[in-house]
C-alpha positions in Angstrom: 54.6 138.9 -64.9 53.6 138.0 -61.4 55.3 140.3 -58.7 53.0 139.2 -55.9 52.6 135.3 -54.8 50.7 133.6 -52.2 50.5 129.9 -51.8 47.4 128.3 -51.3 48.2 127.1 -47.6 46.6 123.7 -45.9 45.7 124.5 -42.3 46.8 121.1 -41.6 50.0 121.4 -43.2 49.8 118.1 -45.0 48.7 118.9 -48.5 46.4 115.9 -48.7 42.7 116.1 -49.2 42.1 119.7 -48.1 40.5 122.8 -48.8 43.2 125.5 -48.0 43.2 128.9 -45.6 41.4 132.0 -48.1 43.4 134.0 -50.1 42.0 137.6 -50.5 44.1 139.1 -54.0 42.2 141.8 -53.9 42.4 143.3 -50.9 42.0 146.9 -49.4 45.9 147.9 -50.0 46.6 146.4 -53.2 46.6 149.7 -55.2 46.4 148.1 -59.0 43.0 147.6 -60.9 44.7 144.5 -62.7 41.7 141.7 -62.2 44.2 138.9 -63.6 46.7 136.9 -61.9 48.0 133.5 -62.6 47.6 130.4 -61.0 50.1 127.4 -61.1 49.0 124.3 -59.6 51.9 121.5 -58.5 49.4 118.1 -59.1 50.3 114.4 -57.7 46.8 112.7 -57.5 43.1 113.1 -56.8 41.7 116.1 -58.1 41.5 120.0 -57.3 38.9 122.9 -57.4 39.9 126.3 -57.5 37.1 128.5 -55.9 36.1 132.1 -55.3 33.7 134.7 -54.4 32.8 138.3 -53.9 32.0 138.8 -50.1 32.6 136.9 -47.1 28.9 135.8 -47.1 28.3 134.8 -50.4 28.6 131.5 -51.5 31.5 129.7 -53.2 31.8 129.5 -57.2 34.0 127.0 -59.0 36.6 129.4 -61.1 38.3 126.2 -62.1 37.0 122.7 -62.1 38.6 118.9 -61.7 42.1 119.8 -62.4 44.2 116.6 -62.9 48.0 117.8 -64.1 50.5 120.1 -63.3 49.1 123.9 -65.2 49.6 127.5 -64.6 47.1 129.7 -66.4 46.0 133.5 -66.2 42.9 133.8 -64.2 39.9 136.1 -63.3 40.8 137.2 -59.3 38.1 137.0 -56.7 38.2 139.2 -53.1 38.7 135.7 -51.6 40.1 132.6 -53.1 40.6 129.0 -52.1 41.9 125.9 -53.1 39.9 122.4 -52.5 41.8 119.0 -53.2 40.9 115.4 -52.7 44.2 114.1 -52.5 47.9 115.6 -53.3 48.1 118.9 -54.7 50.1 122.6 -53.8 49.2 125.4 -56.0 50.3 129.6 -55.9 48.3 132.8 -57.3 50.6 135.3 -58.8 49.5 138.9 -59.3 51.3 142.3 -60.1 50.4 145.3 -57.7 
């Protein structure tokens, strides 16, 4: 069960062919080794990329790849996450502290 959820936010506030502010799950305070959370994604069209990565200088790696329906699934978390859409999408990451 989730008791901690962040939604993958669009600087622009449109939700349209984004890629969305970094979420860091993992950061300094949260006091829980869990290294799951879930991820729901609300899909209207185009396609969506769910990315992540270790440090803020390494490079981005695709955790989930050319989603194309509504899903929530329990994922691997990342110290920084994003979301990259090409047309209408909102998604959430859900973790327990």
């Amino acid at each position: 069960m989730a008791n901690v959820v962040e939604k993958f936010i669009d600087p622009a506030d449109g939700y349209n062919n984004y890629t969305s502010n970094v979420i860091r799950p993992t950061k300094y305070e949260h006091r829980s080794n869990q290294t799951k959370g879930l991820f729901q994604l609300d899909w209207t069209s185009g396609s969506v990329t769910l990315e992540g990565r270790l440090s803020p200088d390494a490079p981005w790696m695709v955790v989930i790849t050319a989603m194309t329906a509504d899903t929530i699934q329990e994922i691997l978390l990342y110290n920084e996450m994003r979301l990259v859409s090409t047309l209408i999408a909102t998604a959430w990451l859900g973790q327990t502290e």
